[in-house]
N, C-alpha and C positions, 0 to 999 in steps of 0.2 A: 405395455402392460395394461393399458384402458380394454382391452379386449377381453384379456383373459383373467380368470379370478384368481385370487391367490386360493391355497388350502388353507381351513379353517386353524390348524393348527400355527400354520407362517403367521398368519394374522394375528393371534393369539400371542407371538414370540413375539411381535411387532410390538403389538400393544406392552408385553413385559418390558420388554427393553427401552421404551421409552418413560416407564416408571424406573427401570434404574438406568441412569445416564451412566454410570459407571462402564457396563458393559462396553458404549463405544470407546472408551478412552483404554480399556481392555485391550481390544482389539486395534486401536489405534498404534498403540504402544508395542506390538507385536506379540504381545504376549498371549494369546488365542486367536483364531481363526473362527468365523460367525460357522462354518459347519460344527466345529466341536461346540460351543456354547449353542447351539441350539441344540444338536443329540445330547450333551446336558440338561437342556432343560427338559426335552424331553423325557428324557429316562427317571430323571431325578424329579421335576418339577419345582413349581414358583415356591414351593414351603421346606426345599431343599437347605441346609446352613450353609454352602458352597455361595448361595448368594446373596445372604447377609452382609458380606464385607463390600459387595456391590450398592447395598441396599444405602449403607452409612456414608459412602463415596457424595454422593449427590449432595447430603447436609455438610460434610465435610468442606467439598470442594467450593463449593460458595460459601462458606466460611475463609478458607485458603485465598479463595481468591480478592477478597474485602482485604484480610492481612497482605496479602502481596500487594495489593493496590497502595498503599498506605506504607508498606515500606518501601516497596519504589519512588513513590511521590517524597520521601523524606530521606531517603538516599543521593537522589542526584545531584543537591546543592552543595555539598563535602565534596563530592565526584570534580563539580564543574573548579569547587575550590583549590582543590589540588591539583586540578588541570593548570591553572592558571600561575599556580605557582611552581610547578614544574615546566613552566613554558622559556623558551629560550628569547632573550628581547631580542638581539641579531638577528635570529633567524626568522621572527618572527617581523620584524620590521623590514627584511630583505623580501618575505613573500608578499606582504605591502606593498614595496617596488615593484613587483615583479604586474602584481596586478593591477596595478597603478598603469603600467605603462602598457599594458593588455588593453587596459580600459579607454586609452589614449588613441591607440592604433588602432582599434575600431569605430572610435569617436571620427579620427582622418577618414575610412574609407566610406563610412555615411554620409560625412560631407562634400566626400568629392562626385560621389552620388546625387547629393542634394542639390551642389552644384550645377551637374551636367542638365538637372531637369529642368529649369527655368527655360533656360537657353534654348531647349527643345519646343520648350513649349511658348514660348512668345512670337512665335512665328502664327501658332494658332488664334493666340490671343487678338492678332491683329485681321481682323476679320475681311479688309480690302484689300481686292486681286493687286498683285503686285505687276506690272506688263514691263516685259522686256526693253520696250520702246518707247519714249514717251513723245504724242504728235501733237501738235498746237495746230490752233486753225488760224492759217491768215489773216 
């Protein structure tokens, strides 16, 4: 699109719409399609009452969204509360075990890992040719 220009009027729709955020959550929602809200706006224009309830959305929604904030943040500590007491101790003491002995069996194949590497590597460590043959001199 760096090439070609937009028409004065897209431009224009661009510009509205970013003074009401409404409109994308509009059309995010399914609820209209950007060709009908633009030959709305067109036809009707920005001083239309059709986009007044777009206009309040913006104050609205950052509003909304401060209260949701605020009651999610004071919601989830009941949540985790009752998590906790509808928890089963068996079953939960059994997934415990379970990952207890997961965490075990991977601990064994790292070490046997750990293991084989020295051994590999000590042959390097020792930096003098090792000869098949060993000769003394008379």
């Amino acid at each position: 699109m760096a090439g070609k220009r937009l028409h004065p009027s897209v431009q224009q729709f661009k510009a509205f719409v970013k003074n009401n955020p409404g409109l994308i959550k509009e059309v995010r929602d399914g609820k209209a399609t950007w060709q009908e809200l633009y030959e709305d706006w067109y036809l009707l224009g920005e001083e239309d009452s059709r986009w007044e309830s777009f206009k309040d959305t913006s104050t609205e929604s950052s509003k909304e969204k401060t209260e949701s904030k605020s009651e999610k943040s004071s919601e989830w500590m009941p949540k985790i509360i009752s998590m906790v007491k509808n928890m089963d101790q068996e079953q939960l003491q059994g997934q415990i075990g379970n990952i207890s002995q997961a965490i075990a069996a991977i601990q064994g194949v790292l070490s046997q890992f750990q293991g084989s590497q020295p051994s590999s590597q000590s042959p390097k460590s020792n930096n003098a040719p090792k000869h098949p043959f060993s000769f003394r001199k008379d």
